[in-house]
RODO-2510 file (C-alpha; in nm, 4 decimals, decimal comma):
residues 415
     n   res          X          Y          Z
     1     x     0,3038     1,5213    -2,7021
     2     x     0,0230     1,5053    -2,4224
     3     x     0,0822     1,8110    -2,1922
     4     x     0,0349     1,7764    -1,7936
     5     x    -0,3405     1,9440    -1,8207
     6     x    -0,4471     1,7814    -2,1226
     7     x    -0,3901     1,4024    -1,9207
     8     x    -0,5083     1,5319    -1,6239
     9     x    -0,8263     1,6475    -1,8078
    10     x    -0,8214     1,3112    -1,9443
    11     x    -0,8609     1,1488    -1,5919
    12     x    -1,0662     1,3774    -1,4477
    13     x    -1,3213     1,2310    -1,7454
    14     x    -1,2311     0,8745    -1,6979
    15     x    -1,2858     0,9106    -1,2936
    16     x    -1,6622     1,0102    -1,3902
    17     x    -1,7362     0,6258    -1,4125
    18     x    -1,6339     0,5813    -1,0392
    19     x    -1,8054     0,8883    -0,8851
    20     x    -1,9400     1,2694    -0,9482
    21     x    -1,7406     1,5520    -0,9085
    22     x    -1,7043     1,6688    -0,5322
    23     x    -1,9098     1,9959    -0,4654
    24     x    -1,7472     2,3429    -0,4771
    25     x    -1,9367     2,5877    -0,1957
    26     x    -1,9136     2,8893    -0,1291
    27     x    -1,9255     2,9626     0,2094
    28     x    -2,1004     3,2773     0,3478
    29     x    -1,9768     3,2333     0,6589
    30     x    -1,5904     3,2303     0,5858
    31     x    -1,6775     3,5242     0,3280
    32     x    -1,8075     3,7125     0,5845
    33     x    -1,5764     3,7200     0,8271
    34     x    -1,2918     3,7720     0,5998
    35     x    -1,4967     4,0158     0,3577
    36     x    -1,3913     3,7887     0,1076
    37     x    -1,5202     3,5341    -0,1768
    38     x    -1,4710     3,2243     0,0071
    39     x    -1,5416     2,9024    -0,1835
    40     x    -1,4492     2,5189    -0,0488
    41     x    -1,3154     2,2167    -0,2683
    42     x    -1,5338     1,9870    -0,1019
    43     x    -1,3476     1,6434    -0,0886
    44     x    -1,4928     1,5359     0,2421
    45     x    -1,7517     1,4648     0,0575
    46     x    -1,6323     1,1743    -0,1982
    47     x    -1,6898     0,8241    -0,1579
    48     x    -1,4349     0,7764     0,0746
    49     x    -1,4420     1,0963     0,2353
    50     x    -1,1040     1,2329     0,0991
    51     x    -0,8766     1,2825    -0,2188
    52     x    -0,6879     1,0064    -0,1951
    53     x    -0,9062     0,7711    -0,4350
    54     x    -0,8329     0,9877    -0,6706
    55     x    -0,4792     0,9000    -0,7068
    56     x    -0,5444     0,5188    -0,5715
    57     x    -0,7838     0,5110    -0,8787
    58     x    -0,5515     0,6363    -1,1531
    59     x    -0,2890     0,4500    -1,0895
    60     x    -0,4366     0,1232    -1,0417
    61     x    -0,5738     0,2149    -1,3473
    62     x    -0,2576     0,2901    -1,5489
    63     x    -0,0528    -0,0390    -1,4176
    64     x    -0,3907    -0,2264    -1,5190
    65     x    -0,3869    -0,0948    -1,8443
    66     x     0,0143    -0,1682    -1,8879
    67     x    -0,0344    -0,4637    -1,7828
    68     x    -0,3849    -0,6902    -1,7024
    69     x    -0,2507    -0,9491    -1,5839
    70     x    -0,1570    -0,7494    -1,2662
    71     x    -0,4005    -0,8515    -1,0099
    72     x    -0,2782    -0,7847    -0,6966
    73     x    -0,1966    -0,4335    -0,5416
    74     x    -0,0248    -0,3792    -0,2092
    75     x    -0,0054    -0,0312    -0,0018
    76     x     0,0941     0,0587     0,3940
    77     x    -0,1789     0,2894     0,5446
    78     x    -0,3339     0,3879     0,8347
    79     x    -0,6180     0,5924     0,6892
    80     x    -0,7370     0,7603     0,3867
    81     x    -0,5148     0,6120     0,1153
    82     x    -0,6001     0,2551     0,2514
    83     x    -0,9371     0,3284     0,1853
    84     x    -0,9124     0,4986    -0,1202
    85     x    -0,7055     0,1752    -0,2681
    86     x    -0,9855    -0,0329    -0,1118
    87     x    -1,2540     0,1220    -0,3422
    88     x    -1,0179     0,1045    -0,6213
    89     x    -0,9647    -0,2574    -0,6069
    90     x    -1,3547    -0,3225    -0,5718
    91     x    -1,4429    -0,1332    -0,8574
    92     x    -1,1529    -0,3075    -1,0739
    93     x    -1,2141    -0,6825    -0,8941
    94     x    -0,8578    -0,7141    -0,8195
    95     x    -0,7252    -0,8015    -0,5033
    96     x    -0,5378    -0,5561    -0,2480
    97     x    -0,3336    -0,6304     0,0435
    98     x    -0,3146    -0,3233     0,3035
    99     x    -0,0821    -0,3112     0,5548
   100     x    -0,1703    -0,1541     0,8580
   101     x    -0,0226    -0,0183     1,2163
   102     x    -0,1242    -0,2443     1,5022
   103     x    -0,2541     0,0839     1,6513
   104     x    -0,4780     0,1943     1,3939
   105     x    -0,8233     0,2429     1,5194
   106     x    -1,0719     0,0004     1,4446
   107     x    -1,3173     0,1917     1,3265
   108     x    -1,0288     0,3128     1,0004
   109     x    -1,0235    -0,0548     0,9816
   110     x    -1,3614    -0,1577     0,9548
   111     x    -1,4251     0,1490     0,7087
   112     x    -1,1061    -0,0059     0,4994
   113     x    -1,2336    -0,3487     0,4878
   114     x    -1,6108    -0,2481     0,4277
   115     x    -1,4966    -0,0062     0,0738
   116     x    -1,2829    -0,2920    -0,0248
   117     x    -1,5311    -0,5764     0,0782
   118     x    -1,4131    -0,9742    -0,0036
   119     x    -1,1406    -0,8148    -0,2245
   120     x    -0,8819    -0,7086     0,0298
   121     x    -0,7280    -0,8185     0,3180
   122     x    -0,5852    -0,6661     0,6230
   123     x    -0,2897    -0,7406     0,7997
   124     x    -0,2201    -0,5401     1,1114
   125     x     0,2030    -0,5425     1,1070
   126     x     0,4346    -0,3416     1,3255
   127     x     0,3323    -0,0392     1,6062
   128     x     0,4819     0,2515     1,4202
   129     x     0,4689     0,3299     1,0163
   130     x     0,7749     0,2874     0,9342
   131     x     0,7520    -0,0713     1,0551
   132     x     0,4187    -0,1141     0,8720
   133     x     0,6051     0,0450     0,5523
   134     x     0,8540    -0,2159     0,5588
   135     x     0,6915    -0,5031     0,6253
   136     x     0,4218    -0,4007     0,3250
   137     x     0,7308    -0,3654     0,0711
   138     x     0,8999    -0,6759     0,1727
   139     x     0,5979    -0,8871     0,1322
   140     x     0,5052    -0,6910    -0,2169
   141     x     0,8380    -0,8108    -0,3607
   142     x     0,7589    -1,1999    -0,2144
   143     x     0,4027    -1,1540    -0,3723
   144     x     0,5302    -1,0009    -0,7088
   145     x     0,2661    -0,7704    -0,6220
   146     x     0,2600    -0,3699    -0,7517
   147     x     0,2848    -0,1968    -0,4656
   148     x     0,0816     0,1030    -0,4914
   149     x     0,2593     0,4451    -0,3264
   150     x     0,0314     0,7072    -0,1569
   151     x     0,1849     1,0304    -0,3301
   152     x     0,5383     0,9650    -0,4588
   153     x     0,3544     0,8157    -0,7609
   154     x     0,3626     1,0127    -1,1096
   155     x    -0,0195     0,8576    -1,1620
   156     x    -0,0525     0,9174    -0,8317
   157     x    -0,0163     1,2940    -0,8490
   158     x    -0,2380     1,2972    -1,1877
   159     x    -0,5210     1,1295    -1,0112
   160     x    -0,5256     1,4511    -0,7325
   161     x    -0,4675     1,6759    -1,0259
   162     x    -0,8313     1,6185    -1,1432
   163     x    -0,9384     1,8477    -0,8069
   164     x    -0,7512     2,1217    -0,9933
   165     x    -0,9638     2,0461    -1,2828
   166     x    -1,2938     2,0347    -1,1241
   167     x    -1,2780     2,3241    -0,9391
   168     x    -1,1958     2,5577    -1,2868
   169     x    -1,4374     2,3868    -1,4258
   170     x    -1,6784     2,4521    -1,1029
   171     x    -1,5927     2,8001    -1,0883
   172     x    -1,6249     2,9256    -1,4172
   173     x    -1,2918     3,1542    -1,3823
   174     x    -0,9774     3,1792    -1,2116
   175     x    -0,9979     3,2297    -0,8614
   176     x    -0,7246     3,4661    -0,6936
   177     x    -0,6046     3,2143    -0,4761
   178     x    -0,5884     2,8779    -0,4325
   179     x    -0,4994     2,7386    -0,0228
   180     x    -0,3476     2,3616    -0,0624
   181     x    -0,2571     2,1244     0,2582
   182     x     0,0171     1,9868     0,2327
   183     x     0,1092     1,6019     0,3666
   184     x     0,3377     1,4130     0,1131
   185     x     0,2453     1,6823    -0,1592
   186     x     0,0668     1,4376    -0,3937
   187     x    -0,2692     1,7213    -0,3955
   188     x    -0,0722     2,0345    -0,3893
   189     x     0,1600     1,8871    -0,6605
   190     x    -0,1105     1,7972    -0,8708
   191     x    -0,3315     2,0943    -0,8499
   192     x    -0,0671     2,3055    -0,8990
   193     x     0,0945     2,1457    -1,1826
   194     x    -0,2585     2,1883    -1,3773
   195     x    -0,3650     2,4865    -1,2978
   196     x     0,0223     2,6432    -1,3316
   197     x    -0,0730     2,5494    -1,6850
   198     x    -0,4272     2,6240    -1,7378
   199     x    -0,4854     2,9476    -1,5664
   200     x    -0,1045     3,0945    -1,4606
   201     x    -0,2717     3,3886    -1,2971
   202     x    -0,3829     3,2130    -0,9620
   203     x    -0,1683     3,2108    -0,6928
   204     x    -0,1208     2,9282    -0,4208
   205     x    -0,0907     2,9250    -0,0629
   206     x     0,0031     2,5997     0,1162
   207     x    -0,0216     2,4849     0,4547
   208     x     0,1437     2,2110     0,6632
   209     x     0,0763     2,1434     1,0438
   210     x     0,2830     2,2779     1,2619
   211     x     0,4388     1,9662     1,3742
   212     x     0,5015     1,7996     1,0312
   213     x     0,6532     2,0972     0,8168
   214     x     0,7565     1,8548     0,5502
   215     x     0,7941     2,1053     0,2607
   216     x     0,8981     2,3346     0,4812
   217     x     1,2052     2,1453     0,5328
   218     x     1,2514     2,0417     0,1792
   219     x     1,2449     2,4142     0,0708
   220     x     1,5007     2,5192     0,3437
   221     x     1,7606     2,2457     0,2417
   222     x     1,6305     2,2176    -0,1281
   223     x     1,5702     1,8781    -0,1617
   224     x     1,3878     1,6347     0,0443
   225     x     1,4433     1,6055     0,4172
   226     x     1,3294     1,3506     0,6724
   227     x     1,1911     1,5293     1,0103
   228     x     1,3752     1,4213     1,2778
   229     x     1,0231     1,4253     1,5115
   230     x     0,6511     1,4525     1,3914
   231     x     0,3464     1,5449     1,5898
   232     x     0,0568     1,2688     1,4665
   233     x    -0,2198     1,4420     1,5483
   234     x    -0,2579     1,5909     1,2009
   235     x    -0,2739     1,2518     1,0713
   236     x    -0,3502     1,2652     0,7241
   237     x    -0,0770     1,5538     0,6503
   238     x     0,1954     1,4273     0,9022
   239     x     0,4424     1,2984     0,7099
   240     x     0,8123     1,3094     0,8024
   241     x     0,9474     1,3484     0,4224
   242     x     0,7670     1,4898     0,1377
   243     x     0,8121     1,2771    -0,2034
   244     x     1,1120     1,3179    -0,4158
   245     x     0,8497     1,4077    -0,7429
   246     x     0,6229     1,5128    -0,5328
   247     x     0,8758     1,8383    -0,4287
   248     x     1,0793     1,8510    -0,7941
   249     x     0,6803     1,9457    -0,8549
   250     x     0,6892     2,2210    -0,5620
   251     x     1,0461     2,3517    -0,5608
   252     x     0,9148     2,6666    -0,7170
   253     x     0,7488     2,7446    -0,4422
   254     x     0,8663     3,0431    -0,1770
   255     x     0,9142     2,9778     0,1496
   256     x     0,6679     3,2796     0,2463
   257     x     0,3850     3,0805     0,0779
   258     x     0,4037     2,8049     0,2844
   259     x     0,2156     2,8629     0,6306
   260     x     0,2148     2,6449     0,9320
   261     x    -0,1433     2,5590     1,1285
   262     x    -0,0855     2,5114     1,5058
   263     x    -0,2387     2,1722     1,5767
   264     x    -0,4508     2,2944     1,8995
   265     x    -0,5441     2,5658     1,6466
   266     x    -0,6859     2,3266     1,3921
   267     x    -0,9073     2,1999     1,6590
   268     x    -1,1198     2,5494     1,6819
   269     x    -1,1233     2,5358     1,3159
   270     x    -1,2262     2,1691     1,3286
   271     x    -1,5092     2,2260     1,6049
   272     x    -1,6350     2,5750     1,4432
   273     x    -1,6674     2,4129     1,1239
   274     x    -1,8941     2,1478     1,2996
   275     x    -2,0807     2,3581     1,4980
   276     x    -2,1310     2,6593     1,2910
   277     x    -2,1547     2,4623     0,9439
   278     x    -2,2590     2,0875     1,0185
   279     x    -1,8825     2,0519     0,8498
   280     x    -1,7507     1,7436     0,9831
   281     x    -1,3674     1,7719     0,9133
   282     x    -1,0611     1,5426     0,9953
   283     x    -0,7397     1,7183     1,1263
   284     x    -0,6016     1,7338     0,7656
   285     x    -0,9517     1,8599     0,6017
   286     x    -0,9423     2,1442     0,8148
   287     x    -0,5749     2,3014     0,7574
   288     x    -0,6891     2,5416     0,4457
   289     x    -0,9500     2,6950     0,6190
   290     x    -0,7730     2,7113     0,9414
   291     x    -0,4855     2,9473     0,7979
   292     x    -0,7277     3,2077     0,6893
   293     x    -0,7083     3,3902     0,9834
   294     x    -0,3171     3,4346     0,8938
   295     x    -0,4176     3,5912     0,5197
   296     x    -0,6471     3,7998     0,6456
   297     x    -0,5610     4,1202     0,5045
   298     x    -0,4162     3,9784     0,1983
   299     x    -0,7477     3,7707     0,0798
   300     x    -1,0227     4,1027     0,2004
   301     x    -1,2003     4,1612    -0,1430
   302     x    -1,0751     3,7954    -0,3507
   303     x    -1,1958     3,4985    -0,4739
   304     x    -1,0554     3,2115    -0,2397
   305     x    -1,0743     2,8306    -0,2717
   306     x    -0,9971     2,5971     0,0028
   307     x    -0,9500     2,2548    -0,0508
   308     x    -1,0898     2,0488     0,2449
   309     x    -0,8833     1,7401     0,1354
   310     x    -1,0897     1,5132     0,4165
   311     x    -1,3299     1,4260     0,6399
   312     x    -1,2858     1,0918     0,8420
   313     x    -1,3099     1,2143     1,1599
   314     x    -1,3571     0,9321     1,4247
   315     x    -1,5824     1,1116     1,6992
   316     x    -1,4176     0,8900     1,9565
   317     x    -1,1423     1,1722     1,9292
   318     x    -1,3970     1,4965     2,0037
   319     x    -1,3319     1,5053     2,3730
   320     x    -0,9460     1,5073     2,2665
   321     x    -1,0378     1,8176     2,0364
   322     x    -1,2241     1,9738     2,2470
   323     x    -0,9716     1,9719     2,4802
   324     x    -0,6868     2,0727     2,2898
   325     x    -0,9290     2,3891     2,1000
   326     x    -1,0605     2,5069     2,4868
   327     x    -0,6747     2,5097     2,5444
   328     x    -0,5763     2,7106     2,2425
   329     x    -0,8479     2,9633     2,2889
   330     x    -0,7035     3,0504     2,6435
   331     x    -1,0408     2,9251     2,8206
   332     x    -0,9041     2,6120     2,9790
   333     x    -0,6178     2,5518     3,2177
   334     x    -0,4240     2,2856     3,4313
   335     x    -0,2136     2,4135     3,7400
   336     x    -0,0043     2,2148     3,9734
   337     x    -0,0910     2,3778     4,2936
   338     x     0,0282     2,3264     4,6617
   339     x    -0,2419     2,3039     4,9148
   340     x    -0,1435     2,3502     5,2264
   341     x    -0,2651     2,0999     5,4596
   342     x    -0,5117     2,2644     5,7113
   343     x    -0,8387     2,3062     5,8244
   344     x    -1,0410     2,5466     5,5243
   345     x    -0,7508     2,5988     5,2765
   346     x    -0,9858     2,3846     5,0080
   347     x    -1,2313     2,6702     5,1125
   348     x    -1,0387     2,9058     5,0697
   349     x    -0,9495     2,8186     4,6948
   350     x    -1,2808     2,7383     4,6114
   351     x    -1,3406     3,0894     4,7432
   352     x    -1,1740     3,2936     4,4978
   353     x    -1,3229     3,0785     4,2114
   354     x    -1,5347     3,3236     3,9765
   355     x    -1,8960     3,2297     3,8666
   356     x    -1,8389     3,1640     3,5059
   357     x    -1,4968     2,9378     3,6828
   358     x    -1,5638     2,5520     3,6498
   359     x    -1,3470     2,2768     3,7903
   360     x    -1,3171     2,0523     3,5307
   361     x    -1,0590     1,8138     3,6975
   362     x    -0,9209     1,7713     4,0800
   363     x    -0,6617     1,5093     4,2083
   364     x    -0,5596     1,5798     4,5639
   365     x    -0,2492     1,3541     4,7195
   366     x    -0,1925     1,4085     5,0829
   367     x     0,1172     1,3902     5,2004
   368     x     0,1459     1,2956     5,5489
   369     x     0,4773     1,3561     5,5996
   370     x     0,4501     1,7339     5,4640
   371     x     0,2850     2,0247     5,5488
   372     x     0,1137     2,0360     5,1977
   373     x    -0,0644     1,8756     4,9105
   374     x     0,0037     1,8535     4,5647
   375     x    -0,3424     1,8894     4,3368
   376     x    -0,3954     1,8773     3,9885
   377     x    -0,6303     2,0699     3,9054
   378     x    -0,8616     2,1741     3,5620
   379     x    -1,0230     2,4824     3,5174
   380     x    -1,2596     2,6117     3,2425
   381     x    -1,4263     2,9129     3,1733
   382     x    -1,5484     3,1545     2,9394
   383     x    -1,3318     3,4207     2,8543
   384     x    -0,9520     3,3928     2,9171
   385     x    -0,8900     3,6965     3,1454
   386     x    -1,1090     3,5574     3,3871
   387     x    -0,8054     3,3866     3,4824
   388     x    -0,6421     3,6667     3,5507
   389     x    -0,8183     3,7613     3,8420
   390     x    -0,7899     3,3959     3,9836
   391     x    -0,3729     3,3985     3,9852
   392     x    -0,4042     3,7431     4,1178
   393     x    -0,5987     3,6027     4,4316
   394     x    -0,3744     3,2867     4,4385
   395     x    -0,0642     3,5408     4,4607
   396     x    -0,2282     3,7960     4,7225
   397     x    -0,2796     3,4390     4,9374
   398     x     0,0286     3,3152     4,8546
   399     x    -0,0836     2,9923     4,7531
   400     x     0,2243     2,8160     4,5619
   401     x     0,1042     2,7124     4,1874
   402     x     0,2721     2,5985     3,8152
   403     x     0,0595     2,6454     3,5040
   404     x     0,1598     2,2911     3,3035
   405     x    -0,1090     2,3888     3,0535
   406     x     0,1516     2,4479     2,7532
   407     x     0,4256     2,2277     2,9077
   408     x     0,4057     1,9377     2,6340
   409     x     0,5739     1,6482     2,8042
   410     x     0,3728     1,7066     3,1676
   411     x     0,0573     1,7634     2,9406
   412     x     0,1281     1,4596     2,7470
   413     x     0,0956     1,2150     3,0989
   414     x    -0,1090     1,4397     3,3123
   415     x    -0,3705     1,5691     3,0863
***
């Protein structure tokens, strides 16, 4: 009988014909700061700039092979599995049918319909996922069409397996420890399940953003759990319930080795990445490095590899990353303050402004009827205890002032 590794060795051979292994780096930089021997799994770098074709590929591949005369493939998506099923259905000539959220971006839907070229189609159904999800399935059983799952997939899972075999191959040995993100576990399951088998010695870590702690939740209630509320920011790991083989392949896993990546502090990790490395990472792609900073003391002297699972990053969204990583790092703030309506109080704020203090937003409504203003105001600087010194003035002058910089739901329609 064909063992778990030996098929997903198998793959990992047969996916040569559709593109080169991804890169394995190491990465002085990481190593450095963490004395450590930091190498990264570098998926942002396939064809489609992620994992997911990996999967797409295999299992097209499988139902083709069961049965040819299946031409047509349908999936739900809003990003990297559409376009990994895209490529797939080039490369086999068959025709796909991706559903997609009204809101997607068009720039994830010209990438989409550009991999898959004249054989898919796109059809823009339904504002949130779960409507998209739906509408794909119902119109896959009209269509007699296979519809084509993004992890909860058995091929699926030995298609993302062959990053597990790459990067043993890569490395030459077992590294110490392996860091996995983890969306709908199809990568983590996969990697796991080979390597569990192929070198037992390497441990895992796995990491889930903060505000889509699938696995989390599975582990806690031991079976599959549907979050009541996701944050979508992480978009490629933010899913609200991981796969039912996707966690019988993860229920080994301890609850201590799953960590959770603030989103606001995946955006330093996305922007120092960028900046420091020419790394251009999605949300998603930059979870296993991001959680370093949590191992610290645990990875000082070992071999480490990170998988960076992706890298479509729409640039549209910097100034949103930006904003949220200034935020995080305690250099940016927004106040609500109350100006009081006479001659030289704006003067008097500006006053006590320090010279590395910028105003990076100011919305003043008089109020005629009062004997104050309300402004929203933005301030950045360059080292957080410089604001210190500002709320200490504010207080001495008695100047009346919230800071809504962590408040989510004022944040969410002021900022």
């Amino acid at each position: 009988m064909t063992t778990f590794a030996q098929a997903a060795k198998a793959t990992t051979r047969a996916l040569r014909e559709l593109f080169p292994r991804t890169p394995l780096q190491r990465n002085d930089f990481l190593s450095q700061r963490y004395e450590a021997d930091i190498w990264l799994k570098r998926e942002d770098l396939s064809p489609v700039r992620s994992y997911k074709l990996r999967g797409a590929w295999n299992a097209m591949r499988k139902v083709r092979t069961a049965n040819p005369e299946q031409r047509h493939f349908v999936c739900a998506s809003a990003g990297n599995h559409a376009q990994g099923m895209a490529f797939a259905c080039r490369h086999f000539g068959v025709s796909g049918t991706i559903f997609m959220p009204v809101t997607t971006p068009q720039q994830k839907i010209d990438k989409t319909r550009t991999f898959g070229g004249e054989f898919v189609k796109i059809v823009l159904n339904g504002d949130y996922f779960d409507q998209t999800l739906a509408a794909a399935q119902k119109y896959c059983a009209e269509q007699s069409a296979h519809f084509l799952a993004p992890f909860d997939d058995d091929d699926v899972i030995e298609g993302q397996a062959s990053v597990g075999v790459e990067l043993l191959d890569q490395l030459g040995r077992a590294p110490d420890l392996v860091v996995l993100p983890v969306g709908g576990g199809g990568l983590s399951a996969g990697v796991t399940r080979y390597l569990r088998e192929e070198a037992p010695e390497v441990g895992f870590r796995f990491v889930e953003p903060a505000g889509g702690a699938s696995l989390t939740a599975a582990l806690k209630s031991q079976e599959p759990v549907k979050l009541n509320k996701i944050d979508s920011f992480v978009d490629g790991a933010a899913v609200a319930r991981i796969g039912d083989r996707n966690f019988a392949a993860l229920s080994w896993v301890k609850p201590e080795e799953v960590l959770l990546a603030p989103e606001d502090r995946i955006c330093v990790t996305m922007l120092e990445m960028l900046n420091i490395e020419g790394i251009v990472l999605e949300p998603a792609g930059a979870l296993s490095v991001n959680v370093l900073q949590d191992m610290a003391e645990e990875i000082r002297g070992k071999t480490v590899v990170c998988v960076t699972s992706g890298g479509n990053f729409d640039f549209e969204r910097l100034p949103e990353v930006k904003e949220r990583a200034q935020r995080y790092s305690g250099v940016k703030k927004y106040f609500i303050l109350r100006m009081p309506q006479r001659p030289g109080a704006l003067r008097e704020f500006l006053e006590m402004l320090g010279p590395e203090d910028d105003i990076a937003r100011f919305e003043y409504l008089k109020k005629s009827a009062r004997n104050f203003g309300s402004v929203l105001i933005g301030i950045e600087t360059s080292r957080p205890e410089n604001f210190k010194a500002l709320t200490d003035q504010l207080d001495a002058a008695a100047f009346q002032y919230s800071d809504i910089t962590k408040d989510e739901l004022l944040a969410e329609f002021l900022i």
